[in-house]
TORMITOR-538150 format. One line per 5 residues: number of its first residue (from 1); for each residue x, y, z of C-alpha. Coordinates in nm, 3 decimals, m for minus. Layout:
BEGIN
NUM = X:Y:Z ~ ...
//
This chain:
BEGIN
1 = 3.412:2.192:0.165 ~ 3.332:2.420:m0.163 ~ 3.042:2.593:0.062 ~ 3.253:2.602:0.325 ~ 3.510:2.822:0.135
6 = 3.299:3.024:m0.080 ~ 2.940:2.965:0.045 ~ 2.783:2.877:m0.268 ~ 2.708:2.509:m0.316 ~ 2.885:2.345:m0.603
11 = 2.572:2.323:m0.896 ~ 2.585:2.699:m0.833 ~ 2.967:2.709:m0.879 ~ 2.907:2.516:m1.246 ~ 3.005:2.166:m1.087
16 = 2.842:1.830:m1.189 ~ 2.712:1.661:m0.852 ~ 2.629:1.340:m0.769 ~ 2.273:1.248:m0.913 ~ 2.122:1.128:m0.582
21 = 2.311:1.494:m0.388 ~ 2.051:1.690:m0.200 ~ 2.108:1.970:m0.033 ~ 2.077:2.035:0.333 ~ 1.806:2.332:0.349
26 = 1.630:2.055:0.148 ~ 1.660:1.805:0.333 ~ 1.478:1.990:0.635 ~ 1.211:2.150:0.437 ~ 1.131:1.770:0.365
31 = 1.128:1.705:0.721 ~ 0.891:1.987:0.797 ~ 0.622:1.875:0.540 ~ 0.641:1.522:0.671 ~ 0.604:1.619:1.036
36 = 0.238:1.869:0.924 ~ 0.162:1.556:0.733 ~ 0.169:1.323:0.976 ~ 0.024:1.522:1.210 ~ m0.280:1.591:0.937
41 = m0.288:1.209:0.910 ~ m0.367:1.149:1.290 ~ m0.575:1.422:1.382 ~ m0.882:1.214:1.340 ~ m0.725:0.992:1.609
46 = m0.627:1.268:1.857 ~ m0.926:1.479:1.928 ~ m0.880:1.585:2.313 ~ m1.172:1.574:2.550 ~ m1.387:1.594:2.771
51 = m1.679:1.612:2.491 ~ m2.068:1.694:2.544 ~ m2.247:1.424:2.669 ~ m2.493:1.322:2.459 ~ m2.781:1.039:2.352
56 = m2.623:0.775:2.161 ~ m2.921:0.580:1.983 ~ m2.827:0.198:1.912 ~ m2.964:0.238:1.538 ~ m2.618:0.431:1.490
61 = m2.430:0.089:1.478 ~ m2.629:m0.058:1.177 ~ m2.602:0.317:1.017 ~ m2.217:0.265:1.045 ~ m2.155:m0.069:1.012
66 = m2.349:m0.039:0.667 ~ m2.141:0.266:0.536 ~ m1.872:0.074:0.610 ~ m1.963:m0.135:0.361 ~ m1.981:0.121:0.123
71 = m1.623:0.222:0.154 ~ m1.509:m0.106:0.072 ~ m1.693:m0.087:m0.241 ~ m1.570:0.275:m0.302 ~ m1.247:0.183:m0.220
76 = m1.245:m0.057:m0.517 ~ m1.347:0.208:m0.744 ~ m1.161:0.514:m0.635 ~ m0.850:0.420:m0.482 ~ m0.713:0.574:m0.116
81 = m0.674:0.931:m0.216 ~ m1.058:1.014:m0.245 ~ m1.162:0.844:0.065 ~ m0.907:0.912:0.325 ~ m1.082:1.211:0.411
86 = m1.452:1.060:0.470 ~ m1.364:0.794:0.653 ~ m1.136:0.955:0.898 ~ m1.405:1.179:0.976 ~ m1.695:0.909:1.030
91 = m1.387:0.772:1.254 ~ m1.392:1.116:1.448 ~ m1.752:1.068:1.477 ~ m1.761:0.754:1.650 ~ m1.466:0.828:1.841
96 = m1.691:1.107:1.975 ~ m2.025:0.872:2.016 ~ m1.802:0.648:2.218 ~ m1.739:0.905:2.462 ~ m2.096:0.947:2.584
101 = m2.236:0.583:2.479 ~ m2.255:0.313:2.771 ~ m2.322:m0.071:2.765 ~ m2.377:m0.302:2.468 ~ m2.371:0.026:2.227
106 = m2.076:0.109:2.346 ~ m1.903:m0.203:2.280 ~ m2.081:m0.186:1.897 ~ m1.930:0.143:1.848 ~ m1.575:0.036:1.943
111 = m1.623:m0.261:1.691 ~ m1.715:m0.066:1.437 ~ m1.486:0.176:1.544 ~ m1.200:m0.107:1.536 ~ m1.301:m0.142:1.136
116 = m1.314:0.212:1.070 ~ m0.946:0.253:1.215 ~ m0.875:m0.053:1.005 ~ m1.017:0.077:0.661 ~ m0.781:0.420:0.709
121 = m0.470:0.221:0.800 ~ m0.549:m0.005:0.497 ~ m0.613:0.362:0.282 ~ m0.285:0.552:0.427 ~ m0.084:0.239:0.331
126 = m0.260:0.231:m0.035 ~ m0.129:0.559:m0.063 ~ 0.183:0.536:0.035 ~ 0.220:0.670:0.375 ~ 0.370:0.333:0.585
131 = 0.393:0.654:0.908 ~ 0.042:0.730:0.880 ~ m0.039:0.383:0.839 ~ 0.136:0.181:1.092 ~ m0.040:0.491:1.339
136 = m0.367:0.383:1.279 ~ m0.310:m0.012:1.287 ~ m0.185:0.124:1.619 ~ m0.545:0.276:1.707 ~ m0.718:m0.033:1.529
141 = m0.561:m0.270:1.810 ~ m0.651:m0.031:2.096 ~ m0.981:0.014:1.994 ~ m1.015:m0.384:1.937 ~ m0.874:m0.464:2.240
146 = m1.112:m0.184:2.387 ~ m1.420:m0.397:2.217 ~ m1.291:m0.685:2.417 ~ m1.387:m0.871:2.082 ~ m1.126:m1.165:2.054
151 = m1.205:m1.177:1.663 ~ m1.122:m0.797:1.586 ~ m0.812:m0.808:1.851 ~ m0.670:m1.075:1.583 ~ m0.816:m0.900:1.281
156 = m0.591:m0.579:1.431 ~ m0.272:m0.824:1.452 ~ m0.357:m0.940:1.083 ~ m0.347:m0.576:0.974 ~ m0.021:m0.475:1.202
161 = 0.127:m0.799:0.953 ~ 0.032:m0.671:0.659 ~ 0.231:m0.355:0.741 ~ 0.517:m0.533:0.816 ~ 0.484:m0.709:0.493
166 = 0.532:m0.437:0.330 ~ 0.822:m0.345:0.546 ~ 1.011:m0.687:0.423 ~ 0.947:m0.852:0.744 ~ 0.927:m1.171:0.748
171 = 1.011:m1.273:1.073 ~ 0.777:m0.982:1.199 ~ 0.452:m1.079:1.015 ~ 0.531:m1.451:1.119 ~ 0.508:m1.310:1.511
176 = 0.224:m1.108:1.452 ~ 0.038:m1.378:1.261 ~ 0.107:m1.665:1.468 ~ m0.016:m1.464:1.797 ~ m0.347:m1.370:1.572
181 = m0.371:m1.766:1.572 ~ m0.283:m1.870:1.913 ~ m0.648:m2.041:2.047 ~ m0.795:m2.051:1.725 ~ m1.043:m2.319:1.787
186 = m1.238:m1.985:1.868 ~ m1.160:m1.767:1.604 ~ m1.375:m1.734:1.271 ~ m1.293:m1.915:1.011 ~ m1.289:m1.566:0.774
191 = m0.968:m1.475:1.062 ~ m0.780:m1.776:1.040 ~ m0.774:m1.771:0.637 ~ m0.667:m1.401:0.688 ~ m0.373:m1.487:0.935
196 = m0.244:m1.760:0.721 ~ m0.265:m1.609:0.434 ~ m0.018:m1.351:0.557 ~ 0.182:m1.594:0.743 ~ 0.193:m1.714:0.368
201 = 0.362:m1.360:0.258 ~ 0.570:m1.334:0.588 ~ 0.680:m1.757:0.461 ~ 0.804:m1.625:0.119 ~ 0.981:m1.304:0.256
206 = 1.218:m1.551:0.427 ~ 1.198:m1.785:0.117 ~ 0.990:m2.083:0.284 ~ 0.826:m2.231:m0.023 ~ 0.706:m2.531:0.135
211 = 0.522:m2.358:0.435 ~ 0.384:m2.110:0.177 ~ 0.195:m2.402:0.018 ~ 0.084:m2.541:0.394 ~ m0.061:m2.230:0.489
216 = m0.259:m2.126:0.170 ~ m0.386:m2.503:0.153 ~ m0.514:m2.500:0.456 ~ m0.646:m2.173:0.443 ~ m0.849:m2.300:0.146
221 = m0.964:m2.549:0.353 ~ m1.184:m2.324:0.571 ~ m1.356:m2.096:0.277 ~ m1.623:m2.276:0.286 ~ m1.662:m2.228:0.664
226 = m1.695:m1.894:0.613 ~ m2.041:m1.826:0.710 ~ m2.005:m1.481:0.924 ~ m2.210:m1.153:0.872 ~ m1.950:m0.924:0.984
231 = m1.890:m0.620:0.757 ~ m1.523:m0.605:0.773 ~ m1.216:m0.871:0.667 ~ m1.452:m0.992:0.390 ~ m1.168:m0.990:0.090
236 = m1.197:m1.376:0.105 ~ m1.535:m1.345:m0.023 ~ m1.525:m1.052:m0.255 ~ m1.212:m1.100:m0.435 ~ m1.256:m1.432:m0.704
241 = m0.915:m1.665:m0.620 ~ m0.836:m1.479:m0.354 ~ m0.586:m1.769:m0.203 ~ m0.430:m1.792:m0.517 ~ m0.396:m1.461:m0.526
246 = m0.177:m1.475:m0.276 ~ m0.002:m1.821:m0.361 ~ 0.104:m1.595:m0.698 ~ 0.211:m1.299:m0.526 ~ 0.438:m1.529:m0.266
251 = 0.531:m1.762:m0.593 ~ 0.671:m1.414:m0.747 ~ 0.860:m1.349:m0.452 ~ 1.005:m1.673:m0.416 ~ 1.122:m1.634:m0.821
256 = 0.921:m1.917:m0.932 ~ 0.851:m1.754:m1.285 ~ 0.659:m2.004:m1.439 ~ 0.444:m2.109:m1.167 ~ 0.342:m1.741:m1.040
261 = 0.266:m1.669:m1.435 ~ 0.088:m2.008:m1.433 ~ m0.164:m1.828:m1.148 ~ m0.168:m1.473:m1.265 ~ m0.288:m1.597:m1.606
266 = m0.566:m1.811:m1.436 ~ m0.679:m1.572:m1.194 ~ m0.682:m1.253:m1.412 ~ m0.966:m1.403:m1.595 ~ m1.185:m1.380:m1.337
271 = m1.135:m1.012:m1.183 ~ m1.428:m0.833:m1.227 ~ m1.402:m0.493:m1.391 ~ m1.527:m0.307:m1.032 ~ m1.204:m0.404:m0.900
276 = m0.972:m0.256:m1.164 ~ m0.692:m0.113:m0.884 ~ m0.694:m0.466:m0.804 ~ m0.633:m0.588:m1.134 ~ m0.363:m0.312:m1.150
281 = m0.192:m0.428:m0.865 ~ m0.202:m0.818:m1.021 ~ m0.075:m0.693:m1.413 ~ 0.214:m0.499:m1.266 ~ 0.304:m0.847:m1.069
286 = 0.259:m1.042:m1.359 ~ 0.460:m0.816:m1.610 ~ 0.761:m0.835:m1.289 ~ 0.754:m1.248:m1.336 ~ 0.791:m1.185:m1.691
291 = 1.066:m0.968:m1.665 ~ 1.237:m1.174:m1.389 ~ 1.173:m1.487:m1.662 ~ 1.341:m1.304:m1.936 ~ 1.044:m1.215:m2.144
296 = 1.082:m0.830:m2.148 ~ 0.878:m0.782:m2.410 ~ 0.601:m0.964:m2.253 ~ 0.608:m0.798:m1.936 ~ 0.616:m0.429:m2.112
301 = 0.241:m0.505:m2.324 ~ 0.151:m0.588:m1.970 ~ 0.264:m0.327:m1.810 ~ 0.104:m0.067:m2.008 ~ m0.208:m0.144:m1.887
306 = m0.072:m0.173:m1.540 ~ 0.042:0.207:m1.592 ~ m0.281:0.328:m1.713 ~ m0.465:0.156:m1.409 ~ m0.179:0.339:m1.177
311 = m0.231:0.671:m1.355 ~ m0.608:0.665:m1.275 ~ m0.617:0.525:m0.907 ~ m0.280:0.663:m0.740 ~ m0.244:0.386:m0.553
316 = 0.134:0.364:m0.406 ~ 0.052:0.011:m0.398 ~ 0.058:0.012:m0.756 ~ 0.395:0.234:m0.814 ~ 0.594:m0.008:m0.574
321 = 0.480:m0.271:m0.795 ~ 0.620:m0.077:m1.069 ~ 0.912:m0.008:m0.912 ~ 1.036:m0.408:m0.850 ~ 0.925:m0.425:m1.217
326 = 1.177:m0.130:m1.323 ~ 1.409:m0.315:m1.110 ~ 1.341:m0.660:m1.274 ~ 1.352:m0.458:m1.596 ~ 1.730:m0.358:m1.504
331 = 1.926:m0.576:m1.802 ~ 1.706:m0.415:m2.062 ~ 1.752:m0.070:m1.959 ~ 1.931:0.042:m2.283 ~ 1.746:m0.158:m2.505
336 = 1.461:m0.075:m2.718 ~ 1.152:m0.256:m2.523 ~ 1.311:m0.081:m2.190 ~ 1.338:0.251:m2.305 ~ 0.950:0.153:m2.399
341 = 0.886:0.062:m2.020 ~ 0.883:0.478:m1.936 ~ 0.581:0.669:m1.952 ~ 0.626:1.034:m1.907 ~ 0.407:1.296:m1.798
346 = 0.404:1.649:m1.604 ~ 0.310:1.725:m1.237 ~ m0.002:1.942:m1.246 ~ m0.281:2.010:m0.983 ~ m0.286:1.677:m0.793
351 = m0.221:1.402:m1.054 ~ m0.015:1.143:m1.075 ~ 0.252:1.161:m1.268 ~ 0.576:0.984:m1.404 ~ 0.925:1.136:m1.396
356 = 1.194:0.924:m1.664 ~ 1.481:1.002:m1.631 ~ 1.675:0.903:m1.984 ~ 1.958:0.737:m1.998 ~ 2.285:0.936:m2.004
361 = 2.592:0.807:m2.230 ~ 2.861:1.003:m2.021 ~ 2.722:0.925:m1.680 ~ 2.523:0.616:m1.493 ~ 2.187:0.657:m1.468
366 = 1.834:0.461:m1.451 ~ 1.513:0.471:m1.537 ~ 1.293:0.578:m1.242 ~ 0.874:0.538:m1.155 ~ 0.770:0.795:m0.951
371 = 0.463:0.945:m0.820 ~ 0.477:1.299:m0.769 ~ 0.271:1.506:m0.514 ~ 0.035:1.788:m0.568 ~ 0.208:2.131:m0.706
376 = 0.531:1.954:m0.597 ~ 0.771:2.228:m0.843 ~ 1.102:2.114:m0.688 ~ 1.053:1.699:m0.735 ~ 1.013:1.817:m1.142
381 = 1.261:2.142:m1.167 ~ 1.517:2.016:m1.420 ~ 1.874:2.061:m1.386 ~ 2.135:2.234:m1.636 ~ 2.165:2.016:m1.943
386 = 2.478:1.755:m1.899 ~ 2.733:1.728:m2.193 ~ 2.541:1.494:m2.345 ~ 2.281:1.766:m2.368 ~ 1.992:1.550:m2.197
391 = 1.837:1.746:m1.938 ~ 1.815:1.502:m1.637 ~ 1.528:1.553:m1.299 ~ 1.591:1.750:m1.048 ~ 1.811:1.466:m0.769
396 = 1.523:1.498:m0.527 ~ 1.302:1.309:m0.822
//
């Protein structure tokens, strides 16, 4: 109404506004950097044709099939934001190959093809993007189901869960992981502990303890089993109590403090320093049960570490983590160990960064975890100073 009558909005009229007001214009210019961003994200995916036929030598599936494997490993060391890039373009690539391959090496490109897709899904979700991400589980199924390979069609079902785990779903990773299943007398063993262990997530979403526990027991039940040489799904192997793991992670949903801190303290021992996002991921759980058993000072000294691990990788992952831990964190807010919890830092040339927002005496306000994009000036302008003299983040922080 105050634009309306004078066309200037009220901050520019001296008014305090609502800490969570944006303004329109802002609001679209958000829209436009999300629609070139998603369409950056899929271009990989979308190259039109027809393309120059060409030789397609069957040596190219080992060649890919073994950088594949290399990714995974990088992934563990660098995080999403360093790969995305590479492997969307080896994507491209065999995209392309497909196009003028026939038979057999056909079929092995569009399985490795399948885990390509796979690997940037599992990247753009790392990072944040659940768009970009839920695009190319898209692509991962068509491409399985492409392959005709029965094992990747329900390793492409497995990943469309683990989106909707991250959604909140539980209902929806339940569907998707229980079609993944259907005739699994066939599957590999490595597939069935990979459905049911995110059955297990979809379970505790919807606060099923008791068919958490089925599900990761009898998932344990097959490790052993596991006996494939495929180059993709292979967490099961590569990540020490894997299953429990999980079991932790549900446990912590569910709000059984002492038995989720029970796990994390047991299976934190054994992660390797290679997988340090990883271990990231598993603190910043930990220091939540903590928080959520009323030991805020215990989950802060974990946290830290958590932080540095987040400041390093830039794994979204990692900042929602943080995030249910500032929320856990929520009746220590004005105390001294939660005014310890915030980490600032600036926005500069790509890194990560933190944006605290203090606490105000004359107005409500929270402490917030935030990763801020490259060059990103208007998520750290500041506002005018409040009464209180605390300058607070701009709203759009």
């Amino acid at each position: 109404m105050l634009h309306h009558a004078l066309g200037r909005w009220p901050e520019d009229l001296g008014f305090t506004v609502p800490v969570d007001w944006i303004r329109p214009e802002a609001l679209q210019g958000d829209d436009d950097v999300n629609r070139r961003q998603f369409v950056s994200a899929t271009a990989a995916a979308l190259v039109t044709g027809p393309t120059a036929s060409q030789h397609v030598d069957p040596a190219l599936i080992d060649y890919f099939e073994q950088q594949l494997e290399g990714h995974y490993r990088a992934d563990m060391f660098l995080g999403p934001h360093d790969l995305i890039g590479t492997v969307s373009a080896q994507y491209q690539l065999i995209d392309k190959l497909v196009r003028s391959a026939k038979g057999e090496v056909r079929r092995g490109l569009l399985r490795a093809g399948a885990a390509y897709a796979a690997l940037v899904g599992w990247l753009y979700q790392d990072a944040g993007d659940l768009a970009a991400a839920t695009f190319w589980r898209g692509v991962t199924q068509e491409i399985a189901v492409r392959s005709r390979d029965p094992h990747l069609i329900g390793y492409s079902l497995v990943n469309q869960a683990h989106v909707r785990t991250d959604l909140g779903d539980g209902r929806g990773v339940i569907d998707l992981c229980e079609a993944a299943l259907d005739g699994t007398d066939g599957l590999f063993p490595k597939l069935r502990i990979m459905a049911m262990q995110q059955q297990a997530h979809g379970a505790s979403l919807i606060g099923d303890r008791s068919a958490v526990d089925q599900l990761i027991d009898t998932a344990a039940g097959l490790l052993t089993r596991v006996d494939d040489d495929l180059p993709w799904g292979n967490a099961c192997r590569r990540t020490p109590g894997y299953l429990e793991v999980q079991r932790a992670t549900c446990y912590g949903r569910l709000g059984l403090g002492r038995e989720a801190e029970a796990l994390w303290a047991q299976v934190l021992d054994d992660v390797p320093s290679t997988a340090r996002r990883d271990r990231g991921v598993y603190l910043a759980r930990r220091a939540t049960v903590a928080a959520a058993s009323r030991q805020p000072d215990h989950a802060v000294e974990i946290a830290r570490s958590a932080v540095e691990i987040a400041l390093e990788t830039r794994s979204a992952r990692m900042l929602r983590e943080l995030g249910s831990l500032e929320r856990a964190m929520g009746p220590w807010h004005d105390a001294p160990v939660g005014r310890d919890l915030a980490e600032p830092g600036a926005c500069d040339r790509g890194e990560l960064t933190w944006a605290y927002r203090k606490r105000c005496p004359t107005r409500r306000s929270r402490i917030i975890w935030q990763a801020c994009p490259a060059g990103s000036a208007q998520v750290m302008r500041s506002r005018e100073p409040t009464r209180s003299g605390i300058t607070l983040p701009s709203p759009r922080s």
